[in-house]
PLY file of the C-alpha trace (Angstrom):
ply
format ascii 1.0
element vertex 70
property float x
property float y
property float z
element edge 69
property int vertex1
property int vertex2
end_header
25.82 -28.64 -24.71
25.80 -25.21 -26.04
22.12 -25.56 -26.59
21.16 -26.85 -22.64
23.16 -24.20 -21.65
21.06 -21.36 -23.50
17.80 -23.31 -22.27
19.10 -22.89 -18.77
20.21 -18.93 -19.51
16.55 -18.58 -20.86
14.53 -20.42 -18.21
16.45 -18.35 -15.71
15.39 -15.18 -17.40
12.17 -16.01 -17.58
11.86 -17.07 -13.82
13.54 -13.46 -13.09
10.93 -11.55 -15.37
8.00 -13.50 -13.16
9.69 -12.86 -9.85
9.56 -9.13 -11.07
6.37 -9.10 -11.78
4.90 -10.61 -8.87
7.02 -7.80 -6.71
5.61 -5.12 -8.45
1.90 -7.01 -8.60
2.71 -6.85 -4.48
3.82 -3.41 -4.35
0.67 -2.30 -6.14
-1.79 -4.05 -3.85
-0.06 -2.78 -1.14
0.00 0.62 -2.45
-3.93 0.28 -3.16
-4.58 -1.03 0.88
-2.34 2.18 1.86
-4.73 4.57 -0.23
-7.75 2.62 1.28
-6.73 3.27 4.56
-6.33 6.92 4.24
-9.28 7.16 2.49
-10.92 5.50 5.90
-9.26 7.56 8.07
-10.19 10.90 5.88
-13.87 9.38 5.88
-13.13 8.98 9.92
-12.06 12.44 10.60
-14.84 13.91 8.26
-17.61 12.09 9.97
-16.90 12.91 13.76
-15.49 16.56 12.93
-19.68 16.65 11.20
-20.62 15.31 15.14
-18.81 18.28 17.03
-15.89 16.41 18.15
-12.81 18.74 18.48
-9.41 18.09 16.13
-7.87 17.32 19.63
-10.24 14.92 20.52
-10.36 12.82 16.99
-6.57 12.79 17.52
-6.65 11.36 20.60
-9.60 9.00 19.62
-7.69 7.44 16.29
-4.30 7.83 18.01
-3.00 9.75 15.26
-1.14 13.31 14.99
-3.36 16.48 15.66
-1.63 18.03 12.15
-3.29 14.96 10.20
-6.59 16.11 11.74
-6.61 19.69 10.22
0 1
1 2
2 3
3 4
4 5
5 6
6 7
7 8
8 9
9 10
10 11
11 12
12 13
13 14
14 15
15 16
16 17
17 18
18 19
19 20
20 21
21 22
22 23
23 24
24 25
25 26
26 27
27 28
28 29
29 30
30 31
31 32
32 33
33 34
34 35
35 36
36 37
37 38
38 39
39 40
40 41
41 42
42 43
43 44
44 45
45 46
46 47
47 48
48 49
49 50
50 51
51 52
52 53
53 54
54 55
55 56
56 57
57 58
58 59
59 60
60 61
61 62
62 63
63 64
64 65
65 66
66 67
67 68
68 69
């Protein structure tokens, strides 16, 4: 009895440690698609201020606060 009971204790401490790592696993991806975007958005805002458009007008174009365009 005192043995089922420690297999139970362990198996739930093992589930835990996997449900922890698959939240950070998820947290890192999502962290990775945030980085991408800016990245795309920098790349964005590089390319059309190299085509003459204003600051004010590649904020209005990507919807996005003039201070992020600067």
């Amino acid at each position: 009895m005192l043995r089922k009971a420690r297999e139970e204790k362990e198996a739930a401490l093992i589930e835990k440690e996997k449900e922890r790592k698959e939240k950070e696993a998820a947290l890192i991806e999502k962290e990775k698609e945030r980085k991408e975007k800016e990245l795309m958005k920098q790349k964005s805002i590089d390319f059309m201020l190299q085509k003459g458009c204003t600051p004010e007008q590649i904020s209005e174009i990507l919807g996005i606060p003039l201070n992020q365009v600067k």
